[in-house]
TINU-608496 format. One record per residue (C-alpha): x, y, z; residue number from 1. Coordinates in pm, whole numbers, m for minus. Each point is the difference from the previous one (the first is absolute). Layout:
REM residues N
node x:X; y:Y; z:Z; k:NUM
...
//
This chain:
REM residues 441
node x:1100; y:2133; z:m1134; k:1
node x:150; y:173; z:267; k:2
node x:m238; y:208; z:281; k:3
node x:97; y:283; z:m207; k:4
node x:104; y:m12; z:m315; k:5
node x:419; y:91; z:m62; k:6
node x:122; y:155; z:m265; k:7
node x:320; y:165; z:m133; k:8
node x:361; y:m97; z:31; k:9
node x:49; y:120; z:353; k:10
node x:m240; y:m270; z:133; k:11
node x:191; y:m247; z:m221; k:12
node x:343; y:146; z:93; k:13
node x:m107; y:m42; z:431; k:14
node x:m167; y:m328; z:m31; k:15
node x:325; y:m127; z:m189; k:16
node x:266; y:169; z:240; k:17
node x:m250; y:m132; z:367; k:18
node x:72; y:m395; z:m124; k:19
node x:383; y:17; z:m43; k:20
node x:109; y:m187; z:272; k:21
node x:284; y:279; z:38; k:22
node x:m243; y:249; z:61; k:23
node x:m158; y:m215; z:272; k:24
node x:346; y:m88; z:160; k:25
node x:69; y:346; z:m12; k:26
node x:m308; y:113; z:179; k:27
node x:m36; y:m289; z:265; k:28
node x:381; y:101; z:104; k:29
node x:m79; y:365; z:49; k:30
node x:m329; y:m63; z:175; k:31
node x:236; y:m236; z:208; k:32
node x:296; y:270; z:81; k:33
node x:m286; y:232; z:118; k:34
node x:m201; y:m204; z:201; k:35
node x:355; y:m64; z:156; k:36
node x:77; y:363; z:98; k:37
node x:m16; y:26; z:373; k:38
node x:m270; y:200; z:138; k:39
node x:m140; y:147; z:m342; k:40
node x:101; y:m267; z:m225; k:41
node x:m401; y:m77; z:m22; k:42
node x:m88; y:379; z:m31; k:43
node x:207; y:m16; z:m293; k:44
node x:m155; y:m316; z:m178; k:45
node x:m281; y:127; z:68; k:46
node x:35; y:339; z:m159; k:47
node x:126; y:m158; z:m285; k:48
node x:m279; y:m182; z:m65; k:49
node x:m234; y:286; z:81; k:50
node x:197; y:184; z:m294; k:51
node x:m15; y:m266; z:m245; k:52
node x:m365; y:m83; z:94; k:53
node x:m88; y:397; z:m63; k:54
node x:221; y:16; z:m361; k:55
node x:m183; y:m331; z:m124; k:56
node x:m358; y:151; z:137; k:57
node x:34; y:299; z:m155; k:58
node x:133; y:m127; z:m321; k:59
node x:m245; y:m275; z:m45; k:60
node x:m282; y:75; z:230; k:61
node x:m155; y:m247; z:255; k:62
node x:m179; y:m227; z:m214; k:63
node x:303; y:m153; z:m187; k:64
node x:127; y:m85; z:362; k:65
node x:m332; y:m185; z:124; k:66
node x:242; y:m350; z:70; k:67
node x:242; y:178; z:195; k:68
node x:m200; y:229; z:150; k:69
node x:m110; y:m349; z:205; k:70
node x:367; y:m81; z:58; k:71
node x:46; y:m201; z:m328; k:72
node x:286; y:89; z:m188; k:73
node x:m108; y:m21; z:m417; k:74
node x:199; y:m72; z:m299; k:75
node x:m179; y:15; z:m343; k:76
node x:m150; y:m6; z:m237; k:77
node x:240; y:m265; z:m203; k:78
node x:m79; y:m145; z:m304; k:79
node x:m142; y:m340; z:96; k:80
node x:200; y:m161; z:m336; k:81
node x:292; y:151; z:49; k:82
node x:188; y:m282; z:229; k:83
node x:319; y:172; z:87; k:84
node x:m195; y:266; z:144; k:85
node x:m215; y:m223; z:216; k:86
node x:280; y:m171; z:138; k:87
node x:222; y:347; z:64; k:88
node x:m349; y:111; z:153; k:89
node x:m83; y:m289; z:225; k:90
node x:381; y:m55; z:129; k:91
node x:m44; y:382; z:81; k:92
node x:m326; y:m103; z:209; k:93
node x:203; y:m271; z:179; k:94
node x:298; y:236; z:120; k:95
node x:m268; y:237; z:111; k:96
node x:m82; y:m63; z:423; k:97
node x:m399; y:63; z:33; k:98
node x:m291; y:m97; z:m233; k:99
node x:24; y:97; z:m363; k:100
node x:m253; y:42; z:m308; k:101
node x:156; y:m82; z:m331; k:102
node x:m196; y:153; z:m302; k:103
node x:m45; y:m248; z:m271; k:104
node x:m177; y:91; z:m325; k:105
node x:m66; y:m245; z:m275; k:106
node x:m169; y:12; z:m310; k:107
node x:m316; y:m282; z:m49; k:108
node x:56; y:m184; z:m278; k:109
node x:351; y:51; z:0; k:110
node x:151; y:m178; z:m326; k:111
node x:m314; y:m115; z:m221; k:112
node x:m109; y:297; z:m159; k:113
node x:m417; y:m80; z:23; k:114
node x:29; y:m36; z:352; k:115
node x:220; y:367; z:65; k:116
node x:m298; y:164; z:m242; k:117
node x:m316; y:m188; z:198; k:118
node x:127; y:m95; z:340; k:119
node x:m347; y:m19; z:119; k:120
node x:m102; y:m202; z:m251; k:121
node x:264; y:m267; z:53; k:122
node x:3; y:25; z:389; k:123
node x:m165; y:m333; z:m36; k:124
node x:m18; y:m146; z:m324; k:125
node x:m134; y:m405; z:m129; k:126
node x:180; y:m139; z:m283; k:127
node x:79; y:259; z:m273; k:128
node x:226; y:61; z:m363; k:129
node x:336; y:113; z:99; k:130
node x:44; y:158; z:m289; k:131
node x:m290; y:153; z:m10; k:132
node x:m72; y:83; z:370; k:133
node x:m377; y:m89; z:m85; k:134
node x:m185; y:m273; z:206; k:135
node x:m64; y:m301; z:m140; k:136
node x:m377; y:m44; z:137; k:137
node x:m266; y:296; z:m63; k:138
node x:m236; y:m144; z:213; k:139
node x:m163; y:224; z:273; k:140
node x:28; y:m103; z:363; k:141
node x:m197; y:65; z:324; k:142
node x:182; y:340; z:63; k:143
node x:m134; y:141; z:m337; k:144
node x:m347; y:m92; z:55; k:145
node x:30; y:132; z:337; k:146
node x:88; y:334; z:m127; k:147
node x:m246; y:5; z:m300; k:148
node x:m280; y:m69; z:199; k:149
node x:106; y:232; z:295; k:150
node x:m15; y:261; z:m257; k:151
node x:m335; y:m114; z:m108; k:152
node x:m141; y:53; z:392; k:153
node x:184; y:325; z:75; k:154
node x:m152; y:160; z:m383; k:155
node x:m337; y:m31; z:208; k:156
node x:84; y:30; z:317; k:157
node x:209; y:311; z:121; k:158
node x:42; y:m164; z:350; k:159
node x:252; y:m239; z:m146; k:160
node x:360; y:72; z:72; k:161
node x:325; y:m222; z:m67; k:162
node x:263; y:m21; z:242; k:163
node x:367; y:m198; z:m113; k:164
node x:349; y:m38; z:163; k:165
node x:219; y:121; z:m290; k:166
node x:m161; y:m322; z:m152; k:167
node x:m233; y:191; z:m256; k:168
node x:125; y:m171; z:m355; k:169
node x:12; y:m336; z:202; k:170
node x:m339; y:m15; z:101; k:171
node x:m172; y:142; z:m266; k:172
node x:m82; y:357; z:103; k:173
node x:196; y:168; z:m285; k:174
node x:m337; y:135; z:m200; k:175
node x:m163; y:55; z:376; k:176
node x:282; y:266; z:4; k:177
node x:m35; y:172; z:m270; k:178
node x:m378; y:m23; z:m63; k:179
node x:m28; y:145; z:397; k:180
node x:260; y:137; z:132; k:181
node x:m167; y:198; z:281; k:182
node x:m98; y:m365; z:175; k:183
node x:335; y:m172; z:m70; k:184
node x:216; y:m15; z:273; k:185
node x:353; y:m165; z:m46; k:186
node x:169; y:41; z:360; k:187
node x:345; y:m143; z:m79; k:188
node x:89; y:m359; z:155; k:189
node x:m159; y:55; z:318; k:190
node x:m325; y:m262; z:m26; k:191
node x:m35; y:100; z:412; k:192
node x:m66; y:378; z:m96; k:193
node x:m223; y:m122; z:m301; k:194
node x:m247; y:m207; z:208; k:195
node x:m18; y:282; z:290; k:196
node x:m42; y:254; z:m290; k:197
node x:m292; y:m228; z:m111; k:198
node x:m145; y:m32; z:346; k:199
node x:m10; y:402; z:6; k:200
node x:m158; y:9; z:m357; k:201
node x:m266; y:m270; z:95; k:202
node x:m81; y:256; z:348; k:203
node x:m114; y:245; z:m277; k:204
node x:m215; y:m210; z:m188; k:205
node x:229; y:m58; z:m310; k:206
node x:49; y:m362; z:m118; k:207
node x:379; y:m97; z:41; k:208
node x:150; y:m273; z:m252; k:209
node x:348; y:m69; z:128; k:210
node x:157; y:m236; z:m259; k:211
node x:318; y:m162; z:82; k:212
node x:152; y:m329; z:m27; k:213
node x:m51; y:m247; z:232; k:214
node x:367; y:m17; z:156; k:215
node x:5; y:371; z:76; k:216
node x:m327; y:m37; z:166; k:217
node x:153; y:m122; z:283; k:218
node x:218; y:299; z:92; k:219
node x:m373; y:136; z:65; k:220
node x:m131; y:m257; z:234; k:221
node x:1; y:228; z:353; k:222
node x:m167; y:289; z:m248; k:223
node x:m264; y:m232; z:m136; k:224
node x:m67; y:m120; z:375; k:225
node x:m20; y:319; z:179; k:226
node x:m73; y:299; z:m275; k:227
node x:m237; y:m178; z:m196; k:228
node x:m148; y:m312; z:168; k:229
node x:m45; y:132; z:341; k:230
node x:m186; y:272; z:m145; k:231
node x:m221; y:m200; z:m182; k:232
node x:125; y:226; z:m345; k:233
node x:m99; y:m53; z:m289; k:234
node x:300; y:m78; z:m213; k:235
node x:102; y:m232; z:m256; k:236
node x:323; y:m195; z:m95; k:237
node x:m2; y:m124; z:m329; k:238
node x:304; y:m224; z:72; k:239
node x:192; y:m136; z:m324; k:240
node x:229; y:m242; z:m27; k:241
node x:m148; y:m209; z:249; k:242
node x:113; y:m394; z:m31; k:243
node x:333; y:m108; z:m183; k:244
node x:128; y:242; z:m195; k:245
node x:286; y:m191; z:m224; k:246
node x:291; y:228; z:m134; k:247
node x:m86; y:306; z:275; k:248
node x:213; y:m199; z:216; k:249
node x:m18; y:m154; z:325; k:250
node x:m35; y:347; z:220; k:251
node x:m345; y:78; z:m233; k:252
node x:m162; y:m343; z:79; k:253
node x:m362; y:104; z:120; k:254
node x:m60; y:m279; z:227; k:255
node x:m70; y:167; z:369; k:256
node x:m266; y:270; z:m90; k:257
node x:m275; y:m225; z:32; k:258
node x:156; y:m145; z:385; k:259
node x:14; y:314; z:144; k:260
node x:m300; y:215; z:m123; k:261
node x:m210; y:m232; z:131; k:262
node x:114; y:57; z:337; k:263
node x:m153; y:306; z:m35; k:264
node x:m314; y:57; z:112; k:265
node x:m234; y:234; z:m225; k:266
node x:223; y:m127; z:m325; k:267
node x:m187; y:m211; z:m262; k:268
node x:172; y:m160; z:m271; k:269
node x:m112; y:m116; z:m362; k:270
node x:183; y:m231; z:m220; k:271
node x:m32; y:53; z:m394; k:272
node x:48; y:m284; z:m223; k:273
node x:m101; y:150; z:m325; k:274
node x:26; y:381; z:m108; k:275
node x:m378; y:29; z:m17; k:276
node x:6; y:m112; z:372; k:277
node x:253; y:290; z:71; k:278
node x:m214; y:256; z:m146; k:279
node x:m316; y:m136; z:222; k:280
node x:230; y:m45; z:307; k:281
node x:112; y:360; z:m40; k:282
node x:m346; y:101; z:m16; k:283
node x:m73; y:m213; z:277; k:284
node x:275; y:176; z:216; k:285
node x:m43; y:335; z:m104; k:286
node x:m396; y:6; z:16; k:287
node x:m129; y:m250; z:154; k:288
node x:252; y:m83; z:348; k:289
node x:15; y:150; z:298; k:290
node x:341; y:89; z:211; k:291
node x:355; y:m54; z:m193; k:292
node x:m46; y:m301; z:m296; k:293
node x:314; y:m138; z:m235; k:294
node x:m26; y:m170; z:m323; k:295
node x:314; y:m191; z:m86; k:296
node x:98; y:m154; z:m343; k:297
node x:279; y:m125; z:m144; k:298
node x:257; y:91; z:m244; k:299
node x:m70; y:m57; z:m330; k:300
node x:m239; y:m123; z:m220; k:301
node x:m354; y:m126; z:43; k:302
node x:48; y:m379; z:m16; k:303
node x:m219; y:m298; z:m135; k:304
node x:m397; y:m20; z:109; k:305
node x:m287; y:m252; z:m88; k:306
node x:m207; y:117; z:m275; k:307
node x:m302; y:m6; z:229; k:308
node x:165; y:184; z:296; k:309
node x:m160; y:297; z:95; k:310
node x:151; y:273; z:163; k:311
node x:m105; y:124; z:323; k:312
node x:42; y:222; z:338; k:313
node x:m194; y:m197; z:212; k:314
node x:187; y:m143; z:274; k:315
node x:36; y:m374; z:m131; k:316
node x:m75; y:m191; z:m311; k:317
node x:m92; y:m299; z:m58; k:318
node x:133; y:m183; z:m315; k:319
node x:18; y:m401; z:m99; k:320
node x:m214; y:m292; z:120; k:321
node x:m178; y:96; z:348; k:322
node x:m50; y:m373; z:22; k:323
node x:347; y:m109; z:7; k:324
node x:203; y:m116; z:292; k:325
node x:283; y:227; z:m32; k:326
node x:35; y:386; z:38; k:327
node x:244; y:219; z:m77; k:328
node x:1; y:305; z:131; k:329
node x:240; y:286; z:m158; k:330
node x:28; y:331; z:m43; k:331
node x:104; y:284; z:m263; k:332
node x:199; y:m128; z:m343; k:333
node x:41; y:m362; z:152; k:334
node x:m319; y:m14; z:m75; k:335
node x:115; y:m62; z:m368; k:336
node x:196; y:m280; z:100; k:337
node x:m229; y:m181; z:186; k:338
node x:m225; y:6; z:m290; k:339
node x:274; y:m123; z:m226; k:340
node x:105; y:m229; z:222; k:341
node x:m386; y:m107; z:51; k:342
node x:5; y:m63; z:m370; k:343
node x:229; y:m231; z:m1; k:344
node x:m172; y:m243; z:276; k:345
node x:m191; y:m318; z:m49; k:346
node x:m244; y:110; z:248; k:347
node x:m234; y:335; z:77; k:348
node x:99; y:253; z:268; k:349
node x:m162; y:294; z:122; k:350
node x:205; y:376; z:63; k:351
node x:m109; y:189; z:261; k:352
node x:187; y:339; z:m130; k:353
node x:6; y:261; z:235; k:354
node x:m30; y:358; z:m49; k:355
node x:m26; y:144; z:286; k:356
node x:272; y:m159; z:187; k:357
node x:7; y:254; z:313; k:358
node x:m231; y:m69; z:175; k:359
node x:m98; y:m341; z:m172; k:360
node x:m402; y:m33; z:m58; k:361
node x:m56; y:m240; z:354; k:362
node x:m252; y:m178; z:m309; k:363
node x:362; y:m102; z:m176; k:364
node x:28; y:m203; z:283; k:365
node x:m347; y:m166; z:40; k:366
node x:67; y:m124; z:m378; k:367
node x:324; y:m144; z:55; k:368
node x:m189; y:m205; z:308; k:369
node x:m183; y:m189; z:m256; k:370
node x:360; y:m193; z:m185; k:371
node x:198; y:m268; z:139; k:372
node x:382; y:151; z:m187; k:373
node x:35; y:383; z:27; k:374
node x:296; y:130; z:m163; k:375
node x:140; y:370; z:15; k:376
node x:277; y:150; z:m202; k:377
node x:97; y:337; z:75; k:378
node x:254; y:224; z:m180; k:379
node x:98; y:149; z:326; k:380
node x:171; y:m55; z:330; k:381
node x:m124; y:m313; z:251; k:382
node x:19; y:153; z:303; k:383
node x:m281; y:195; z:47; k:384
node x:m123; y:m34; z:m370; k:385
node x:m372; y:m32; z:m99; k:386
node x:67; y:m373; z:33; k:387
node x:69; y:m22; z:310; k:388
node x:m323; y:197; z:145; k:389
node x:m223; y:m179; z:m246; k:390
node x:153; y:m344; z:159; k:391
node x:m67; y:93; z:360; k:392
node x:m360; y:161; z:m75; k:393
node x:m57; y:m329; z:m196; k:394
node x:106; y:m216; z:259; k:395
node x:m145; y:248; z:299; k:396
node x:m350; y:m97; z:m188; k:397
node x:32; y:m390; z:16; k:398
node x:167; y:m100; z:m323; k:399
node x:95; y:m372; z:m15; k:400
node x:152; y:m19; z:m302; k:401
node x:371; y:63; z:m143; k:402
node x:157; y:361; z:m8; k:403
node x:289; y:21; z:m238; k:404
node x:181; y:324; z:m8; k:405
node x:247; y:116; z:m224; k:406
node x:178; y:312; z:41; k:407
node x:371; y:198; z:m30; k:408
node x:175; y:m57; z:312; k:409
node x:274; y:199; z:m28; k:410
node x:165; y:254; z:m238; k:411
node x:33; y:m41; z:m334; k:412
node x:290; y:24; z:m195; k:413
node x:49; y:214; z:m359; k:414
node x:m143; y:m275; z:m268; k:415
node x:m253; y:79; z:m263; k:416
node x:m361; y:m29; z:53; k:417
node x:m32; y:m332; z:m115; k:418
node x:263; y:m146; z:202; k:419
node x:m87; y:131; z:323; k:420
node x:m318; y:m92; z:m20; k:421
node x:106; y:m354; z:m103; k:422
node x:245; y:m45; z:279; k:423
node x:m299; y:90; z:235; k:424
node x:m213; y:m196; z:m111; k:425
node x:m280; y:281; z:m133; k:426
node x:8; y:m62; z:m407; k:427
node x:m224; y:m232; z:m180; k:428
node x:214; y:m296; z:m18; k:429
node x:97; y:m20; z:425; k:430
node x:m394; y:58; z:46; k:431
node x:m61; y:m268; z:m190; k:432
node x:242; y:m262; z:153; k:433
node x:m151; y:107; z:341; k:434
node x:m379; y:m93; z:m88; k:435
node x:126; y:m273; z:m171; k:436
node x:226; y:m143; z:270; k:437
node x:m258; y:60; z:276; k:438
node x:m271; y:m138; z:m175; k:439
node x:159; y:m355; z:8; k:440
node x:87; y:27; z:374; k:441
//
């Protein structure tokens, strides 16, 4: 894990003796009593360090020396478990004047045994047999049917490429890998380089896929806006893990990609809510839209839909009673519970489900002119949401009627799925209160 790899007992034996705290007494006094010497005292100092500089070059060549070479001084590598050594290694950083790298090394999985044997695997992990290490659900999520059918498009199509940010197991890319290896590119976690990389790919007519999760996306944001929307590229983002993502933790929650790429001009967004509707939004992106397009879905598994729902690309759907007085408007896997929550009701509504949610169909809107209630839930950020530009362009156009938004306002704490969404107010049951409740007002 270090820039080069060290080996032998010598390394050992000079890493060990550079943290006693003797050792750096002893050399801050002598670099002191030189520096002190009138007239050459600095000479002196620094010959010394000339000297010691040319012994440690020439022993152990530049590259080991990349951290001080930039006027940090490095200690490491220490065993990341081994306690007394951290704490004899970081006091050592303390007593040293000037900035200092400390080399850490750990082991993933440290202390279950599945997890040290399949640290990918258990990077991020739903409930699962401790004693087994196996999970305790089989069922296939969004990433693996992004992958699947990925390699489905790229078997027939040799201008298909895959781009990830040390992310490939994670979103799904594992048999993209190995099936073609000369158009997978895995550039390490550096989601800027892999959307400029894409931009370059898409100059020479090959089709970029840049998976990545929705919370890394953002790193990307000036790329996306000057290397690939300005130019009017052609790449795509297939952006997992969009919308509350439970036990991935608070950091991972993917609730701002849809507020900022629609900022963008030349971006267009689609919005999944089934796994057929990935595979025809990914067709839709790859073939069928101009400039840079993203299709975001969610973690996990493909949730509950109508029996007579039918799947579709187009940029809205219509689904429910057009004659009712109430629309909801939604987008992605709420549309599941806004069905379910529909259910439930002793009335009729219509969904207005949009697909396209960057730029919204301008139709969307001339629909949503016709109710007296329209609600929107969105599994994503208020300010600057969908929402919020559907409520203006509804209201620009002459709407009388009541606009009832209901969005995440802030960030959202580590919770599972199903909480999150509850204290939000996005699962079936809040959805329902909210029709209900407004409905009698």
């Amino acid at each position: 894990m270090s820039i080069s790899k060290n080996v032998g007992s010598m390394a050992k034996y000079l890493t060990k003796t550079r943290i006693k705290p003797s050792y750096l007494d002893a050399k801050s006094r002598v670099q002191d009593f030189l520096e002190k010497i009138p007239v050459i005292g600095n000479s002196l100092a620094n010959g010394v360090r000339k000297i010691k500089d040319w012994i440690r070059d020439e022993f152990f060549g530049h590259r080991n020396n990349i951290f001080e070479q930039m006027g940090f001084t490095y200690y490491g590598p220490f065993d990341g478990h081994n306690i007394p050594q951290l704490v004899t290694a970081l006091k050592a950083a303390r007593r040293k004047k000037g900035p200092v790298i400390v080399h850490v090394c750990t082991k993933k999985g440290k202390g279950y045994e599945f997890a040290e044997k399949n640290p990918t695997g258990f990077h991020g992990v739903s409930a699962f047999d401790i004693d087994t290490g196996e999970p305790k659900s089989s069922a296939k999520g969004y990433s693996y049917i992004f992958g699947k059918y990925l390699c489905r498009l790229a078997e027939n199509d040799k201008k298909i490429c895959a781009l990830t940010a040390a992310m490939s197991s994670g979103t799904g890319l594992t048999e993209f890998a190995k099936k073609y290896k000369d158009r997978f590119f895995d550039v390490g976690i550096a989601e800027e380089h892999a959307v400029t990389f894409a931009g370059g790919l898409a100059s020479c007519d090959i089709i970029p896929i840049f998976a990545v999760y929705s919370t890394f996306l953002q790193r990307a944001y000036d790329q996306i806006l000057h290397d690939a929307a300005l130019q009017n590229l052609h790449v795509v983002l297939a952006v997992d893990r969009a919308g509350i993502v439970g036990e991935d933790g608070e950091t991972h929650q993917g609730i701002f990609d849809v507020a900022f790429l629609s900022t963008i001009p030349n971006v267009t967004v689609y919005a999944p809510s089934s796994f057929k509707e990935l595979e025809l939004m990914l067709d839709r992106a790859i073939y069928h839209t101009s400039g840079t397009a993203a299709v975001r879905y969610p973690r996990g598994t493909e949730k509950y839909l109508p029996d007579d729902f039918e799947p579709s690309a187009e940029p809205y759907s219509l689904y429910g009673d057009i004659d009712s007085d109430d629309l909801i408007i939604t987008y992605g896997r709420t549309f599941s519970d806004v069905c379910l929550a529909g259910n439930e009701l002793d009335r009729k509504i219509c969904i207005l489900k949009l697909n396209r949610i960057e730029p919204f169909s301008e139709k969307a809107v001339e629909i949503a002119l016709n109710y007296k209630r329209v609600y929107f839930f969105e599994e994503g950020i208020k300010n600057g949401g969908v929402g919020e530009k559907f409520g203006f362009s509804l209201y620009q156009s002459g709407f009388q009627g009541k606009f009832d938004l209901t969005a995440i306002e802030n960030y959202v704490t580590q919770s599972t799925t199903q909480s999150a969404l509850h204290q939000l107010g996005l699962d079936t049951e809040s959805i329902k209160l909210k029709l209900e409740i407004r409905n009698e007002e």
